[in-house]
N, C-alpha and C positions, 0 to 999 in steps of 0.2 A: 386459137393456138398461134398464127401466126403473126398475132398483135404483140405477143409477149416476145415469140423469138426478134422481132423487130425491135420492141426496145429494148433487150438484154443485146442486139448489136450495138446501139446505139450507147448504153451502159460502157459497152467495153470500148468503141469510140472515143467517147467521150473520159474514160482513167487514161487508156491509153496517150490522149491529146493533150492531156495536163499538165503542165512546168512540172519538171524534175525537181523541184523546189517544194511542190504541194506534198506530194505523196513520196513516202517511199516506196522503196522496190518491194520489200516486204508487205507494204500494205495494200500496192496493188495483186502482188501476185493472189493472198487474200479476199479482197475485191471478187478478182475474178473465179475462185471459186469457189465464193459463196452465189454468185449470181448461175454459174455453171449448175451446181447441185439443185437448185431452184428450176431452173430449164430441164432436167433431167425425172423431177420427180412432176412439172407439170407434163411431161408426156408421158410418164409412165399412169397419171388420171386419164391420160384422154383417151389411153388404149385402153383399158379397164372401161371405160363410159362407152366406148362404142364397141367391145365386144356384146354378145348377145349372153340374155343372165344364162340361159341353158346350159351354153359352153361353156361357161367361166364356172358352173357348178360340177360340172366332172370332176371323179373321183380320180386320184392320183393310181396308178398302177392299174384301172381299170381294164382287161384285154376285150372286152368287146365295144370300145370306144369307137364312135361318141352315143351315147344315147341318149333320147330323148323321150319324154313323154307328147304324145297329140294327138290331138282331138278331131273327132268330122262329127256333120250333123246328123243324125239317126234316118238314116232311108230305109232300113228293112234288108237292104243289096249289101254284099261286099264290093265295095267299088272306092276306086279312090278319093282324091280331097283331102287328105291330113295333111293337118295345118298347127303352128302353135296357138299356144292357147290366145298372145296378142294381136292376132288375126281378125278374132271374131269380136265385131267392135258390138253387137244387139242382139244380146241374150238373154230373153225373159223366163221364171217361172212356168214350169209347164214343158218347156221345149226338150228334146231328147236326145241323147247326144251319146255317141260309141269314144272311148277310150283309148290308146294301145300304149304300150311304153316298150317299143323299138330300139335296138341295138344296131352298130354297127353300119350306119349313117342310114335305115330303116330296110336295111336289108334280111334283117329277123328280128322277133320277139327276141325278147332279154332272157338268158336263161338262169331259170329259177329265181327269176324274179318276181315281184309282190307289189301291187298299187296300194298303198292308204290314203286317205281321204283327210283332210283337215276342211273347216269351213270357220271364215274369217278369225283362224288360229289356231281354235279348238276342232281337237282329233274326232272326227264321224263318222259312221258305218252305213253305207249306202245298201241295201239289198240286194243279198247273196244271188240272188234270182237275175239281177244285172250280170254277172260275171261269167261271161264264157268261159275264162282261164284266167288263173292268178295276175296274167299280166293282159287282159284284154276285157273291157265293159262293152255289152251291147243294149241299147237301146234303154239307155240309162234317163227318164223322168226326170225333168230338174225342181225340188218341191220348195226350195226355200230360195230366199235372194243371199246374195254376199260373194264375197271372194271362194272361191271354192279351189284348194291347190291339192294338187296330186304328185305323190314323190313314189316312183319307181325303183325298188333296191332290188339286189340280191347280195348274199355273203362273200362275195368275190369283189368287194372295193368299189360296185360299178352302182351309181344312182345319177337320177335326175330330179327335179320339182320343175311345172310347170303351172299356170294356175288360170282360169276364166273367170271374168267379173257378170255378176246374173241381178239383173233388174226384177220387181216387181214384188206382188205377196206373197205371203206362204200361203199352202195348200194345208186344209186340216183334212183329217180322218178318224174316224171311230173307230176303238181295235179293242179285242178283251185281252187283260193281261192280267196275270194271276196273281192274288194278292197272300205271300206265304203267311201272313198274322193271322189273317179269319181262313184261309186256306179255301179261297174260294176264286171264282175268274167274276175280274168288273168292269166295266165298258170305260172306257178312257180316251181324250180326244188329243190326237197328238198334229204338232207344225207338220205334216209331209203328206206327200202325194198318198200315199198306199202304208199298209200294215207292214211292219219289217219282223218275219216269222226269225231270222235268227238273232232280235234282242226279244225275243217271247212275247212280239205282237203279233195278235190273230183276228182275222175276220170277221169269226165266227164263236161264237158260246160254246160249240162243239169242239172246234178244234184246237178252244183255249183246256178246255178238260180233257182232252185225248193227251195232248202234249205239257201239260204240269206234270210237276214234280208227284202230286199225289194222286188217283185218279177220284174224283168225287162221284157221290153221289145223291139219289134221295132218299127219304125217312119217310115212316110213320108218324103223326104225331094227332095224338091225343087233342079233343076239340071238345073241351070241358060242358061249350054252350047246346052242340046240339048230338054230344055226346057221341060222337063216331070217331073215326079212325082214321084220320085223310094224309094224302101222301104230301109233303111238304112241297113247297113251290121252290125252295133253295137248297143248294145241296150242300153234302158235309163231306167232311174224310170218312167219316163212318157213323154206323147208329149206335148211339152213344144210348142204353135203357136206364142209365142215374140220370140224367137229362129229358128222360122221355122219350125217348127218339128210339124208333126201333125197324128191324131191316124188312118187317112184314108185315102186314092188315092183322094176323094172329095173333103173333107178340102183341101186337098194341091189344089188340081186345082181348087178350087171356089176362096180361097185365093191366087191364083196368076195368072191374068187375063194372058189368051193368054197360059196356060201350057196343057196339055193332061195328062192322066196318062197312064202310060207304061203298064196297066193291057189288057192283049189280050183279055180275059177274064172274067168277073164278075159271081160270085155265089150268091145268097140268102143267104146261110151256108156260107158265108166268114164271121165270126162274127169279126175276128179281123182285116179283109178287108188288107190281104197281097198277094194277087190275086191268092188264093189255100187256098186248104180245107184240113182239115189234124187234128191230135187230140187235137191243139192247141185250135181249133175252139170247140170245143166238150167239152173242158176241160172250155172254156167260159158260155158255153151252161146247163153243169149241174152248175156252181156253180151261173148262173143266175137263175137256177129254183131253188135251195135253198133258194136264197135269197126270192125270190119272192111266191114261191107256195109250202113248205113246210110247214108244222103247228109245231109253237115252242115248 
């Protein structure tokens, strides 16, 4: 900056020191405010370049200015250390990192404020499980590398974006997630640390069928070669009997003269008749007494 204000003196030195003969007065006056407007809009870059992006991203009319989004590294503690995100120069996959997006130069949380998540541009959804509060992550898994930026709003004009750069691989994981065309849960391998239960990734076979849209279950089905009745290995929305499929060891062998069913066994408490008793049946059992023998 001060290479330029020196030769824009020297500029005007130099019109200024020129026979009256060379220039007119018109052309100098000219001259010099073209060179003027030039010195005016290179310092209005230089303040723009060495404010910090945070500030310069404040919302106009904002009343709990200034705020910012910042990060510390995940200890388990409330304890200080928030920093921005251009701070932490070595951040790998894996590492765990707490949130906050602070109001009022971090004298509180932003109120009714909201974090989203982008990762190198495109918008992501980190695990509801992270977030202590709309405006606070703890002990938040890092599972994939990239820019990862975070913008802090609320409906009151006030936001911020801040953002951490994350070395290294991604992290895969196995999750069941339901698949609405066959209406069944199938093991799927996804880029990130852990299952994300609120984009309807689950752990578990169980608790992809507890949490579908439809609850599944098993069949009967008809085993033409050694003629019995066995319960299928997959489950369905329902027992379909134009399909063969039917909801009992009975149905299958009253509907196919000459079969047996492979049940060694029969219960009373078999409610869902899979020739065992177990908390499926129990789980049948109270929500038939709801239905039936509670008072609305």
């Amino acid at each position: 900056m001060s290479f330029y204000l020196l030769r824009y003196s020297q500029c005007c030195i130099n019109i200024v020191s020129m026979p009256k003969s060379s220039l007119s007065r018109k052309q100098i006056i000219i001259s010099l405010l073209f060179f003027g407007f030039l010195i005016i809009g290179l310092i209005t870059a230089y303040i723009l370049s060495a404010t910090p992006q945070d500030v310069r991203q404040q919302a106009a009319g904002c009343s709990e200015d200034p705020v910012n989004v910042e990060f510390r590294k995940y200890t388990g503690k409330d304890e200080p250390g928030w920093k921005d995100g251009a701070s932490f120069k070595s951040i790998t996959v894996g590492d765990k990192f707490d949130v906050n997006c602070f109001s009022k130069a971090g004298s509180s949380l932003l109120s009714n404020g909201k974090l989203t998540t982008k990762l190198d541009g495109k918008t992501v959804t980190i695990p509801a499980t992270a977030f202590k509060s709309p405006t606070e992550v703890r002990g938040w898994k890092i599972d994939r590398p990239g820019k990862w930026s975070f913008t802090c709003a609320n409906g009151g004009g006030c936001s911020n974006t801040d953002s951490i750069t994350v070395t290294g691989t991604a992290q895969n994981v196995s999750c069941y997630v339901y698949n609405s065309t066959n209406k069944t849960c199938e093991k799927k391998d996804f880029a990130q640390a852990s299952c994300n239960t609120s984009q309807k990734q689950y752990p578990t076979l169980a608790e992809c069928q507890q949490n579908s849209q439809t609850q599944q279950k098993k069949c009967y089905l008809y085993n033409t070669q050694t003629k019995q009745c066995e319960l299928s290995t997959t489950t369905f929305t329902s027992c379909d009997s134009n399909q063969k499929q039917y909801d009992s060891s009975q149905q299958c062998v009253d509907a196919n003269p000459g079969g047996t069913s492979n049940c060694t066994t029969t219960y009373s408490s078999d409610l869902n008749h899979d020739c065992k008793v177990d908390l499926l049946d129990y789980d049948l059992f109270l929500k038939d007494f709801r239905e039936h023998y509670t008072q609305p």
